[in-house]
C-alpha positions as CSV (number, residue, x, y, z in Angstrom):
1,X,46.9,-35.7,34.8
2,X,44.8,-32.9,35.2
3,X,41.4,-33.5,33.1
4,X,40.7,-29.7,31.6
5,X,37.7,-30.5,29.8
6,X,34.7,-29.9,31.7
7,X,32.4,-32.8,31.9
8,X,28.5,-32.1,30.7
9,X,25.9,-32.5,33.2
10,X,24.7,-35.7,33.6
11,X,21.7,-36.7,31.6
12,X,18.1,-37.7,33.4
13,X,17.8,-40.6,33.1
14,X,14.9,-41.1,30.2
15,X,12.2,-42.5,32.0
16,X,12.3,-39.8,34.4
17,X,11.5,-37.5,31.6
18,X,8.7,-39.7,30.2
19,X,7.7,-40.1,33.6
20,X,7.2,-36.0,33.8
21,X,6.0,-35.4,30.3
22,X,3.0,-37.9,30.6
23,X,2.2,-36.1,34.8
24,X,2.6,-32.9,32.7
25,X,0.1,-34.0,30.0
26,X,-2.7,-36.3,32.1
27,X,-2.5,-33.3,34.1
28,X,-3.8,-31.7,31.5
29,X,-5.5,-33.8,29.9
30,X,-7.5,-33.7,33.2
31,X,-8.3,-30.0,33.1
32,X,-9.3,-30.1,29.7
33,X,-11.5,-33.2,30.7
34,X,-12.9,-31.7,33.6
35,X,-14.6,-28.9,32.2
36,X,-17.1,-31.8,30.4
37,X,-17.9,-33.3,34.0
38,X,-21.0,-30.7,35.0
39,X,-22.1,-30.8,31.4
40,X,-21.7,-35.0,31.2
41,X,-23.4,-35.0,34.9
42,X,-26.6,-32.9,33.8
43,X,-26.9,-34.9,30.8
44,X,-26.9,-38.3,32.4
45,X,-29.4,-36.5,34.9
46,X,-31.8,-35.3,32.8
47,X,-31.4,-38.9,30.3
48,X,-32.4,-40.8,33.6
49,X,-35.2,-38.3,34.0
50,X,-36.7,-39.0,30.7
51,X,-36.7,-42.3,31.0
52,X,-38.5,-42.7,34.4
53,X,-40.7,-40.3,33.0
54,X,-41.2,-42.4,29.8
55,X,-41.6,-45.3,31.8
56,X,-44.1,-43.7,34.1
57,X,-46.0,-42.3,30.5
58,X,-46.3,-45.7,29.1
59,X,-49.5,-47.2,29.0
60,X,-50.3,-49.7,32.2
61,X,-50.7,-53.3,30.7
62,X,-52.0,-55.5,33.7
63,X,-51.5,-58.4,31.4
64,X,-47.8,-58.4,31.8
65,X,-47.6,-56.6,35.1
66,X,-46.0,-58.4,37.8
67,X,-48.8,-59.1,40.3
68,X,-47.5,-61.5,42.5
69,X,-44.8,-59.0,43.6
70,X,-47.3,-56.2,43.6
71,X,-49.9,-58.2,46.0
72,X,-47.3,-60.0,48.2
73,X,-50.4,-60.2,50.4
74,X,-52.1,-62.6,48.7
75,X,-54.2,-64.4,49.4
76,X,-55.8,-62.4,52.3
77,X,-56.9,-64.2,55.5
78,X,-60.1,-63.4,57.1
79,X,-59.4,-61.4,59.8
80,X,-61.5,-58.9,61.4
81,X,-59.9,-55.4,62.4
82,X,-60.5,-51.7,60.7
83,X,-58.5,-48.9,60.6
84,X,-60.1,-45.4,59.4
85,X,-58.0,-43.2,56.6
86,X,-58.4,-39.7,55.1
87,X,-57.5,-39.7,51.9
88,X,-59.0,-39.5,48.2
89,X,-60.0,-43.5,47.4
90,X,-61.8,-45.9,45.1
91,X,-65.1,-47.4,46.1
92,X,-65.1,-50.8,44.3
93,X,-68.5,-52.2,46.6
94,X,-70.5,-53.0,44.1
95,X,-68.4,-53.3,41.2
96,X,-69.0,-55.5,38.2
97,X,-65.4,-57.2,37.4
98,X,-64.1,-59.1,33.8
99,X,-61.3,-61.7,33.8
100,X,-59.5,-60.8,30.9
101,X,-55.9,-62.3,31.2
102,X,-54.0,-64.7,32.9
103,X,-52.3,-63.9,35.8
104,X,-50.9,-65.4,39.2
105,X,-52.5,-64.4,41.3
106,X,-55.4,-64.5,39.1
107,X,-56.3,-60.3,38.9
108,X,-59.8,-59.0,37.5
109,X,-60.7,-55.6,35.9
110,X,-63.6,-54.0,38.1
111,X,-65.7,-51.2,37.5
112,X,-65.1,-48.7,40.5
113,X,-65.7,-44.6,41.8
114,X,-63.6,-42.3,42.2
115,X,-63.8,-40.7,45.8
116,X,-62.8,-37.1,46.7
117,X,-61.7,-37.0,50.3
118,X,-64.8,-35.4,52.0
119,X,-64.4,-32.7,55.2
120,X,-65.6,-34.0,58.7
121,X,-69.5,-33.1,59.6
122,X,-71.5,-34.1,63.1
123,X,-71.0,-37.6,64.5
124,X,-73.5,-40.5,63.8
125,X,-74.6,-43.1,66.4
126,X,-72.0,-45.4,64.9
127,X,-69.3,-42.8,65.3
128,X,-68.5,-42.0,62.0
129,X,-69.3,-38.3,60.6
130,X,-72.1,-37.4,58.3
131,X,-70.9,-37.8,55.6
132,X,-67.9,-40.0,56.5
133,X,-64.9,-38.5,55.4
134,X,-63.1,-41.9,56.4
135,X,-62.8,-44.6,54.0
136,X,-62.1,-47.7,55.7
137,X,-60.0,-50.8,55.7
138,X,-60.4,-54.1,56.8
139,X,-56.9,-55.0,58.2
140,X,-56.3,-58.8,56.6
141,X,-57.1,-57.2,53.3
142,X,-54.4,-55.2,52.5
143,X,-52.4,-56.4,50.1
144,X,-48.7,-55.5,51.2
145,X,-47.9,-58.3,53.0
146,X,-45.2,-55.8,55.0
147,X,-47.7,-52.3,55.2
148,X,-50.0,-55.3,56.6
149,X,-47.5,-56.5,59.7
150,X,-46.5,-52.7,59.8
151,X,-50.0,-51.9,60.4
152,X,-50.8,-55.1,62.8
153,X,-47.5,-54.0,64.8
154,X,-48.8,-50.5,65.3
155,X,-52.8,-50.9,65.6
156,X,-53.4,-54.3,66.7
157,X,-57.2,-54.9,65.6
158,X,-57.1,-51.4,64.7
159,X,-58.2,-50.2,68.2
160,X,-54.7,-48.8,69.1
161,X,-54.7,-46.5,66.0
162,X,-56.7,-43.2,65.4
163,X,-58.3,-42.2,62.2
164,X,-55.6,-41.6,60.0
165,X,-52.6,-42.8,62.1
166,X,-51.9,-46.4,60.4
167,X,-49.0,-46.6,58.1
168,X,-51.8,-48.3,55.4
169,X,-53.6,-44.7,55.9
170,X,-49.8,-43.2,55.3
171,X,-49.8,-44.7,51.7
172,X,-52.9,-43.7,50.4
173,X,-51.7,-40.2,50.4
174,X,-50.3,-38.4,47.3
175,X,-46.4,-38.1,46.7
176,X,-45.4,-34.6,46.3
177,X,-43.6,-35.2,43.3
178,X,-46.3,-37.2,41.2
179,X,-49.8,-36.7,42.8
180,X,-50.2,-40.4,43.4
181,X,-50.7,-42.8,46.3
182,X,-46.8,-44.1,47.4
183,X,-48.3,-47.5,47.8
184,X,-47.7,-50.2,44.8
185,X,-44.1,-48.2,43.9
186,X,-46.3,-45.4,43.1
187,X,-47.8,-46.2,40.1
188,X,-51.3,-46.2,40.4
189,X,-53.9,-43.3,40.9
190,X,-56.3,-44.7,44.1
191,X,-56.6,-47.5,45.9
192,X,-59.8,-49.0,46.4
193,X,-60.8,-49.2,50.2
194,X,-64.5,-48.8,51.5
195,X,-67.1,-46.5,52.9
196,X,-70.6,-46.8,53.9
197,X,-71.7,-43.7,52.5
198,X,-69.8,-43.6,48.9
199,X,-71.8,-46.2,47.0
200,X,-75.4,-45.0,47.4
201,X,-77.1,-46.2,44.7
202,X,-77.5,-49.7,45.3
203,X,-76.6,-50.7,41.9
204,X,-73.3,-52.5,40.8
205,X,-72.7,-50.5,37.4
206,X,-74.9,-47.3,37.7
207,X,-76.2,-45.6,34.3
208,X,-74.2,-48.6,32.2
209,X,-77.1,-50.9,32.3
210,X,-75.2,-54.0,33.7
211,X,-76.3,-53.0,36.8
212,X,-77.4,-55.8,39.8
213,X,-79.7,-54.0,42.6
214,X,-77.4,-53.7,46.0
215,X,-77.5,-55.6,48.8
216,X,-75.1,-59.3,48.9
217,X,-75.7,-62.6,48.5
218,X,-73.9,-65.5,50.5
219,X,-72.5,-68.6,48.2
220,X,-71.3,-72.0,50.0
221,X,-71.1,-74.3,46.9
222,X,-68.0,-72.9,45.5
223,X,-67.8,-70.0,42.6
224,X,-65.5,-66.9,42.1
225,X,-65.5,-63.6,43.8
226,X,-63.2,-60.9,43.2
227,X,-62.1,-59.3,46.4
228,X,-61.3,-55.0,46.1
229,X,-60.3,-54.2,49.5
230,X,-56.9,-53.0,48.6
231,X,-56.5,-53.2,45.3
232,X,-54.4,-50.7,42.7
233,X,-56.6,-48.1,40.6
234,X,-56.5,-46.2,37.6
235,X,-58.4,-43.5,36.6
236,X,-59.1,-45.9,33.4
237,X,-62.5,-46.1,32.4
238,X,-63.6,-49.4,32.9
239,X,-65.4,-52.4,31.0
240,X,-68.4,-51.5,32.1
241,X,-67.9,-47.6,31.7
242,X,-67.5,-46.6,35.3
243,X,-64.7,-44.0,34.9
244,X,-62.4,-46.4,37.3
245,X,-60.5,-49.3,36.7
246,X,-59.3,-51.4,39.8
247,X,-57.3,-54.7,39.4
248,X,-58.9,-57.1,42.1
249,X,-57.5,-60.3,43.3
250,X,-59.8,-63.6,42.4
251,X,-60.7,-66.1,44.2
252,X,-62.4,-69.2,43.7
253,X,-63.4,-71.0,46.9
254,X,-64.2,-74.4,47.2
255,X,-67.8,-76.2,47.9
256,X,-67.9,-75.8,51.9
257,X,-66.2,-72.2,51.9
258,X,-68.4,-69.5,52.7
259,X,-67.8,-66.2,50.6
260,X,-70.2,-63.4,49.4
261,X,-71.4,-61.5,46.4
262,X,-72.8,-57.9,46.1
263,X,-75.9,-57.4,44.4
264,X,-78.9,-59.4,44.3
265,X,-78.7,-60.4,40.6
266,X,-75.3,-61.5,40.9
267,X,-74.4,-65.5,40.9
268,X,-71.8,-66.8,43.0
269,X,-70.3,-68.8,39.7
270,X,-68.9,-65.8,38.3
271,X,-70.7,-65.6,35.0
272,X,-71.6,-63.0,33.5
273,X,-69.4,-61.2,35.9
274,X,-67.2,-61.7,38.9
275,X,-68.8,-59.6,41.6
276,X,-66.6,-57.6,44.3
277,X,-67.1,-59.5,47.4
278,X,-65.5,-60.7,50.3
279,X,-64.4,-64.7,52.5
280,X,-66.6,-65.2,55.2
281,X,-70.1,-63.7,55.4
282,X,-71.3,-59.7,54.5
């Protein structure tokens, strides 16, 4: 028998529908959520901004700062070796220094100068310019232990590199986008190195009246020293009112050890202050 009703189309099944209807709405769903993604980028951009920012604006408390991963050199061995830089620098030679926290390594606040990067005049017998415009480095003292193997591995005893050309020299030199030294994360203003002709006044705190006359005693009893070759600066004023502040690693070598002190009316105990100075003799 002849059916002659006409059969309806078959129905979709229903979760093909669902299926559809919920492609047809995260699809849009995604359009409308994609118009938020440039905005939600820029914010999260600019949030992360301000906080480095924030971070970077917050004052520098050396009492909690993490020295140990700062100064992965530490403690510096007595090597001999000097590389030449160009660069703005502390000059921490005759510096006055205060213990006033705890810290491992034990860190002190010294009294340093602020030193402009100076343009090259006539050579001297010794081969440096008049004035030098090279502040200088003993190699052992840096206190990166891996810019310090970089700089061995490239210089040797610092023969093999011109002034300048060591990858210490590299990281005293200002980040474009912050003005300060890369070295130490870039956190700090100068780092303190050396030259003969920045300190010329013979006196370990001039015009603050804690001042010792220049020159350096040599201690083999035992005593404190802080050693500045290397150390992170701020441009802080200091204890002692020297408009620099530069955190120095202490030492305290034992009877027998030879070490050195600058300024004659310093002591090699450490009291009333611990003296910039160096292992070995001057």
């Amino acid at each position: 028998m002849t059916d002659h009703f006409p059969h309806p189309p078959h129905p979709q099944p229903l979760f093909v529908n669902k299926t559809q209807t919920l492609k047809r709405a995260a699809v849009g769903a995604g359009d409308n959520l994609l118009q938020y993604v440039p905005p939600l980028k820029a914010g999260l951009a600019a949030a992360a901004a301000a906080a480095v920012q924030q971070l970077a604006d917050a004052p520098f408390d050396p009492a909690t700062a993490d020295w140990a991963k700062t100064y992965t050199g530490y403690p510096q061995p007595v090597t001999d070796g000097t590389i030449l830089c160009l660069s703005d620098f502390a000059v921490c030679a005759f510096a006055n220094c205060t213990v006033s926290f705890q810290s491992d390594p034990p860190v002190a606040e010294c009294g340093c100068l602020p030193i402009r990067a100076a343009v090259p005049g006539p050579s001297k017998p010794n081969g440096l310019p008049v004035p030098s415009p090279y502040n200088q480095m003993t190699i052992g003292n840096i206190l990166d232990a891996k810019l310090r193997a970089a700089t061995v591995k490239l210089c040797g005893n610092g023969t093999r590199c011109l002034p300048g050309a060591a990858p210490f020299c590299a990281e005293l030199l200002p980040s474009a986008a912050t003005g300060r030294p890369t070295m130490y994360g870039g956190w700090f203003d100068l780092i303190s190195t050396y030259s003969p002709t920045a300190w010329t006044t013979a006196d370990t705190a001039p015009g603050s009246g804690q001042g010792f006359p220049g020159g350096a005693i040599t201690c083999n009893q035992g005593g404190a020293l802080a050693e500045c070759n290397g150390a992170a600066c701020l441009n802080r004023p200091a204890f002692n009112g020297l408009p620099v502040t530069c955190y120095c690693p202490v030492y305290t070598p034992p009877p027998g050890t030879p070490f050195f002190v600058a300024g004659q009316g310093a002591t090699c105990s450490g009291l009333p202050y611990v003296q910039n100075g160096g292992l070995g003799s001057p």
